[in-house]
C-alpha positions as CSV (number, residue, x, y, z in Angstrom):
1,X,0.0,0.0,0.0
2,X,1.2,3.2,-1.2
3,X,1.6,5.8,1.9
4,X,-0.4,8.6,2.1
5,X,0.0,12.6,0.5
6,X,2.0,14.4,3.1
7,X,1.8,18.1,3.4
8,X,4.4,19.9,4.7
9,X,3.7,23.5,6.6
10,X,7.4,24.2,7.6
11,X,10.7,23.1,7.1
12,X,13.7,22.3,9.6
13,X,15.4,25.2,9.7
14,X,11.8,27.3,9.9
15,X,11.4,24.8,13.1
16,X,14.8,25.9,14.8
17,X,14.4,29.6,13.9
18,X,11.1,29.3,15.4
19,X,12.4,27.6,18.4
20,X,15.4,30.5,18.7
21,X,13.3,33.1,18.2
22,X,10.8,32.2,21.5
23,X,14.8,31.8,23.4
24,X,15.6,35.4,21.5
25,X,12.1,36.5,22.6
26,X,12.6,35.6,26.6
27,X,15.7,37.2,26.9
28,X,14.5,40.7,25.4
29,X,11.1,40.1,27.8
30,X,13.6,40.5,30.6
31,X,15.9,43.2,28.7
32,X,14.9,45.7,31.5
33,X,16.7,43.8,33.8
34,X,19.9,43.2,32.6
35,X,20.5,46.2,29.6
36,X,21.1,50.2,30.3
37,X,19.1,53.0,29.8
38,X,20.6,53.6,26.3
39,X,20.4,49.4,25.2
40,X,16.3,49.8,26.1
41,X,16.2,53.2,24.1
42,X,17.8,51.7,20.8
43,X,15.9,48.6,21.2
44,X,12.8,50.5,21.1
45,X,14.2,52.5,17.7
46,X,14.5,48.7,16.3
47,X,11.4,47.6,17.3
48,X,9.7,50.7,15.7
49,X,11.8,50.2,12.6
50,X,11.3,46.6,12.1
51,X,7.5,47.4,12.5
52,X,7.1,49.8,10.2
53,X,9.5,47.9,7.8
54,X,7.1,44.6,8.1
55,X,3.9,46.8,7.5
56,X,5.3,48.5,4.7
57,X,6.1,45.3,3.0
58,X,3.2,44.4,3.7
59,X,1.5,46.8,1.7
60,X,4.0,47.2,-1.1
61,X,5.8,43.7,-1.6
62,X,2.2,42.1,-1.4
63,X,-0.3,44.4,-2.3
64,X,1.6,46.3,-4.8
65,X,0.2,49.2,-3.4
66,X,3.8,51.5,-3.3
67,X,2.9,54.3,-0.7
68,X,4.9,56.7,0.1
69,X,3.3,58.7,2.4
70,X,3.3,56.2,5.0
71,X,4.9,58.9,7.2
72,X,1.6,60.9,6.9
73,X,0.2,57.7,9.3
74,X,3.3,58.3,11.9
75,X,2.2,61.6,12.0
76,X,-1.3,61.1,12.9
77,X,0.0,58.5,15.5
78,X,2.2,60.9,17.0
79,X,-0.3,63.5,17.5
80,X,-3.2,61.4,18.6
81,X,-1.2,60.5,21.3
82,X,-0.9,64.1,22.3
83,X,-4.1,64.9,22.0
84,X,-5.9,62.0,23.9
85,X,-2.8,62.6,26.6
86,X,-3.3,66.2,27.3
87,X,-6.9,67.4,26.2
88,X,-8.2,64.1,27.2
89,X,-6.2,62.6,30.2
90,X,-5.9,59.4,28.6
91,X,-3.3,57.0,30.0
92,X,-0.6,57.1,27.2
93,X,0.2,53.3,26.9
94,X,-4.2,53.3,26.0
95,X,-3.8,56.2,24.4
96,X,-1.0,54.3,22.0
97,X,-3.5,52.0,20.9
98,X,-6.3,54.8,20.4
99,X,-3.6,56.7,17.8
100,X,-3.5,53.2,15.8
101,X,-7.5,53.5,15.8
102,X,-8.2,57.1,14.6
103,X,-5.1,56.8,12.3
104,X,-7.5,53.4,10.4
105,X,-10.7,55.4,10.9
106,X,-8.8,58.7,8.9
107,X,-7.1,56.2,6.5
108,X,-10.8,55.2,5.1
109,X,-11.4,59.0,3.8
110,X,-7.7,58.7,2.2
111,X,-7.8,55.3,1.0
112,X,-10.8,56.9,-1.2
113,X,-9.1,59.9,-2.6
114,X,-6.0,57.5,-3.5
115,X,-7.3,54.2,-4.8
116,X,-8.8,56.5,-7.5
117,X,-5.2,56.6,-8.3
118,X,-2.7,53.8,-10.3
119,X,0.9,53.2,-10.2
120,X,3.1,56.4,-10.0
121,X,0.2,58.5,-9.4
122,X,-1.0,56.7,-6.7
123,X,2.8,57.0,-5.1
124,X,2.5,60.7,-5.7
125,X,-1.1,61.2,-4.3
126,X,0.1,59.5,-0.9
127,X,3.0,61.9,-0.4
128,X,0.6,64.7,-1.3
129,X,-1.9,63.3,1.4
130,X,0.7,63.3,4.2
131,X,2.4,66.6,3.1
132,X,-1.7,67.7,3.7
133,X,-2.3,66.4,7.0
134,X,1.6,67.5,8.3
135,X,0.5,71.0,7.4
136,X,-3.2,70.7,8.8
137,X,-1.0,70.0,12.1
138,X,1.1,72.3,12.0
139,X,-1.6,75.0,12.4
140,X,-2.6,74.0,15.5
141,X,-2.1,75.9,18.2
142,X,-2.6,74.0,20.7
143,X,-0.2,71.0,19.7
144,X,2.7,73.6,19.2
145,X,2.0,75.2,15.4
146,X,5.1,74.7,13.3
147,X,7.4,75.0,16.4
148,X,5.9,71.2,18.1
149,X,5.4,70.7,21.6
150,X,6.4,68.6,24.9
151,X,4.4,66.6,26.8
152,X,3.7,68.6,30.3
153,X,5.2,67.0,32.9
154,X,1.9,65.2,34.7
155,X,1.5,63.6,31.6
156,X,5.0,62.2,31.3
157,X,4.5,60.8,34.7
158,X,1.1,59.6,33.9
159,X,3.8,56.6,32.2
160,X,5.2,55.7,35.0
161,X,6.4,57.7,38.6
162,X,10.0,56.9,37.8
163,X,12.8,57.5,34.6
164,X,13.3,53.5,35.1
165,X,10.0,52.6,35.2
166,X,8.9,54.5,32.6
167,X,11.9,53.3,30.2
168,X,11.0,49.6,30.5
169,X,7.2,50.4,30.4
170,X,7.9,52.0,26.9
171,X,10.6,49.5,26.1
172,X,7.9,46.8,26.7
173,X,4.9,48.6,25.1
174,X,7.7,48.8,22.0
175,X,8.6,45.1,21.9
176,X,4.4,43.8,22.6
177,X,3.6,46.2,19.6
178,X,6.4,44.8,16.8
179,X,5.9,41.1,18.6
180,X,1.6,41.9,17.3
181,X,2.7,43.4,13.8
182,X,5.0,40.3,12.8
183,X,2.6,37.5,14.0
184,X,-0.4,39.2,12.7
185,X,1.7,40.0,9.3
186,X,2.7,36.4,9.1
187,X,-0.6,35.4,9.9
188,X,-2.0,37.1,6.9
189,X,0.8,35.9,4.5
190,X,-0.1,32.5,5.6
191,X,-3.9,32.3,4.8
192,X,-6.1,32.7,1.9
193,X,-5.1,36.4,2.2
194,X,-1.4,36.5,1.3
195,X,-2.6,34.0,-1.5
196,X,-5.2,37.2,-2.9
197,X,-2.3,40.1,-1.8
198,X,0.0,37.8,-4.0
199,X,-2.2,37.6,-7.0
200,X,-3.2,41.1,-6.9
201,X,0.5,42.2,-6.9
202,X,1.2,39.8,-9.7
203,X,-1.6,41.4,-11.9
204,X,-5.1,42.6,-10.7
205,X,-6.8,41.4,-13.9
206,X,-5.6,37.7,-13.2
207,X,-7.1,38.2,-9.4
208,X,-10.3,39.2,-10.7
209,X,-10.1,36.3,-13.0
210,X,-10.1,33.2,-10.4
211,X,-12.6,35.6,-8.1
212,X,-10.4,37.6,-6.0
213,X,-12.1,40.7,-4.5
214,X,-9.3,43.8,-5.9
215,X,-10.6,47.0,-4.1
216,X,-12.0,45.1,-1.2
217,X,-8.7,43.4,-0.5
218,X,-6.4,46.4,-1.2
219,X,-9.0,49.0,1.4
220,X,-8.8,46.4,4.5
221,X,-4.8,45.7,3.9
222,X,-4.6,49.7,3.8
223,X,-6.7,50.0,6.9
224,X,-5.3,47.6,8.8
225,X,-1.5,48.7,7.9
226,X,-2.4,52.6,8.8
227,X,-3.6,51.9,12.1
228,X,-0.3,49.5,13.0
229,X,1.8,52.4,11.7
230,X,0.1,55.4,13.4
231,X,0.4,53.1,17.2
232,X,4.1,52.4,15.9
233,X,3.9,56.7,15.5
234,X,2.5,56.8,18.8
235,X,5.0,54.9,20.4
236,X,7.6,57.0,19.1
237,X,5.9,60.0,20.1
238,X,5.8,58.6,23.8
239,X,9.5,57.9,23.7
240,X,10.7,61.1,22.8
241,X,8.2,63.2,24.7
242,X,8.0,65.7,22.2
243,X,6.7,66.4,18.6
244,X,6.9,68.5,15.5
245,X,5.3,68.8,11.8
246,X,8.5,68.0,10.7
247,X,9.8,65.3,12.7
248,X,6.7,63.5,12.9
249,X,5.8,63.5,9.1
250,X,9.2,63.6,8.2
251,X,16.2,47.0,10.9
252,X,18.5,45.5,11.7
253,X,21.0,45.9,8.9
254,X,20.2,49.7,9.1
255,X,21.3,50.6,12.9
256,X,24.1,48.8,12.1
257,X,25.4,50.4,8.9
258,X,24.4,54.0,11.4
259,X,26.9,52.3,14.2
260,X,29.4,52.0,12.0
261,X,29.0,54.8,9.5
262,X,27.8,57.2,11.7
263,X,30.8,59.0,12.6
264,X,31.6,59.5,8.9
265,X,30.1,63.1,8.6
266,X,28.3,63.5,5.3
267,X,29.4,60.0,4.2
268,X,27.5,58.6,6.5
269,X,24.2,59.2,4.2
270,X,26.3,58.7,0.8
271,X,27.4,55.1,1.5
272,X,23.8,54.1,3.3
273,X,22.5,55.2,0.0
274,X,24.8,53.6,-2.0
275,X,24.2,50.3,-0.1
276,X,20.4,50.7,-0.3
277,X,20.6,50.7,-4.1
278,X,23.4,48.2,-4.0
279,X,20.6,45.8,-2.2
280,X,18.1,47.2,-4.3
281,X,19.9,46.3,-7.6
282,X,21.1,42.7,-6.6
283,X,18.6,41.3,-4.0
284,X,15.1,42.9,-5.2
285,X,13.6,40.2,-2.3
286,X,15.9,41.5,0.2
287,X,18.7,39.4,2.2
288,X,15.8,37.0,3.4
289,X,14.5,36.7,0.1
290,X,18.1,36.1,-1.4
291,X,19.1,33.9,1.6
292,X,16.2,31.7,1.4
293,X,17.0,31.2,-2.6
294,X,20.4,31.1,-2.5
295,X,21.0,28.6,0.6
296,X,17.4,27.2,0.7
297,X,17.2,29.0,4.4
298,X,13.1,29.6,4.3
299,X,13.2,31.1,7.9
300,X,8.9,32.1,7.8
301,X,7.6,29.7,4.9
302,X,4.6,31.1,3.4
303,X,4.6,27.7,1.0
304,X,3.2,24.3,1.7
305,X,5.5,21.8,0.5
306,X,3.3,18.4,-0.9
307,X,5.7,14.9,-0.4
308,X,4.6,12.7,-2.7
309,X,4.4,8.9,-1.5
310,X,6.7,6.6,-1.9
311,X,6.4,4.6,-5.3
312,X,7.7,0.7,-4.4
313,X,8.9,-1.1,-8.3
314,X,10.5,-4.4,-8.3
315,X,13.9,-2.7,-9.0
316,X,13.4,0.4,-6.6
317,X,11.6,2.9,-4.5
318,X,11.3,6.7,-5.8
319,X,10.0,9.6,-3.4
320,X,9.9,13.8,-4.3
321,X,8.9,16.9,-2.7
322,X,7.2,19.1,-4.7
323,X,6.6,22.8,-3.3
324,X,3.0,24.0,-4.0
325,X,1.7,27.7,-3.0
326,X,-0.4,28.4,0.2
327,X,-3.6,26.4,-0.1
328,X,-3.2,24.7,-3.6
329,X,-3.8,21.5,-1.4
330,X,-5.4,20.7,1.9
């Protein structure tokens, strides 16, 4: 009897990455307790970063929809927070969340300005829409006009009575909001949606073709990546304790190239430039994408992998693997 159609979901090395990354997870849970004031702070920049980097993919390496006024949703964050924080009294690790919330509910209005847009134009219209909403801020008064604001002092230690407990609350709200963002981004690569997101990228006709709902997919991927990146702007926001129109509107590989380069002067910019259209221009998936082709390493398979049974002959046995995109089989 021939065995049975197995379907794989992951791979080895996906399995040990997994297991390293709960190890790599415990020890920055109890980061507080071993790392300095200015460890906790960076951390928090790479948590942001890596956020915003996932949600962006999201939207652009999946849905094909190439923003680049993603910095208009930072924005909003940013000043949501200060708004529910000091007209509202709000605690600000709630009011982080709230920022994510009004920055979906404004990205409904926006999302139907833009989709009316297609390809460069709808690039174009999304930096127009943020350059609109960073100078609708920067006209109130009340928020600091052009010049920004601080957060008054019973607000900061609305956080958290002391420096050190405020740091690790922030450093914690920072590495809970990136942990949510790259489970629920995998999550959504993994199911029936990454499947449409994929399609649609590939080309929108096709999608439509084999039933795949264009606009309807493209709106909630939108909504649901604006309201991530205004919490991720809120977060910010919190951690420096002050905003401005022009900082507000204004991962891993990238602090360290700044560690390294940073002391360069105006070099520093020049050769992070260079090396962003270096990896631009040779690995258009990105070191993951390149390691995962290159050496086979598929550290988050989005794939199920179909092994065919084993066929017994009189002369010998033949098995393969055959790869087979997310749900093609059950």
């Amino acid at each position: 009897m021939n065995e049975p159609v197995q379907i794989e979901r992951s791979t080895r090395i996906s399995r040990l990455f997994a297991a390293f990354g709960l190890l790599l997870l415990f020890f920055l849970f109890i980061g507080p307790f071993y790392l300095g004031r200015s460890e906790l702070y960076l951390l928090v920049e790479i948590f942001s970063y890596l956020a915003l980097a996932s949600l962006w993919n999201l939207l652009a390496g999946y849905t094909g929809l190439a923003s680049v006024g993603q910095q208009g949703f930072v924005g909003l964050g940013g000043y949501s927070l200060f708004a529910l924080t000091i007209f509202f009294r709000m605690p600000p690790i709630v009011a982080v969340l709230a920022a994510g919330l009004i920055a979906a509910l404004l990205a409904v209005p926006t999302a139907w300005v833009i989709f009316r847009l297609k390809g460069a134009y709808f690039a174009i219209g999304t930096w127009v829409v943020a350059e609109v909403y960073r100078l609708i801020f920067a006209q109130v008064s009340a928020l600091g006009a052009g010049s920004g604001t601080s957060l008054p002092t019973q607000v900061v230690q609305s956080i958290a009575p002391t420096r050190v407990a405020r740091d690790n609350l922030i450093y914690w709200t920072g590495l809970g909001l990136v942990v949510t963002v790259l489970a629920v981004t995998y999550l959504i690569l993994r199911s029936r949606w990454g499947l449409a997101l994929t399609a649609i990228r590939d080309s929108e006709s096709a999608a439509e073709s084999v039933g795949v709902d264009n606009y309807r997919t493209k709106f909630l991927i939108y909504f649901l990546t604006a309201g991530a990146t205004g919490s991720v702007g809120a977060l910010i926001s919190m951690q420096k304790l002050r905003i401005s129109p022009e900082a507000a509107f204004g991962t891993i590989v990238f602090f360290l190239l700044r560690g390294f380069l940073a002391d360069l002067g105006p070099w520093y910019l020049m050769l992070l430039g260079a090396f962003a259209i270096l990896i631009t221009l040779t690995m258009p998936k990105g070191i993951a994408g390149w390691l995962a082709e290159r050496f086979d390493l598929d550290l988050f398979p989005l794939r199920r992998r179909v092994r065919l049974p084993k066929l017994k002959t009189k002369d010998s046995t033949h098995s393969g693997l055959v790869d087979a995109p997310e749900h093609s089989a059950k």
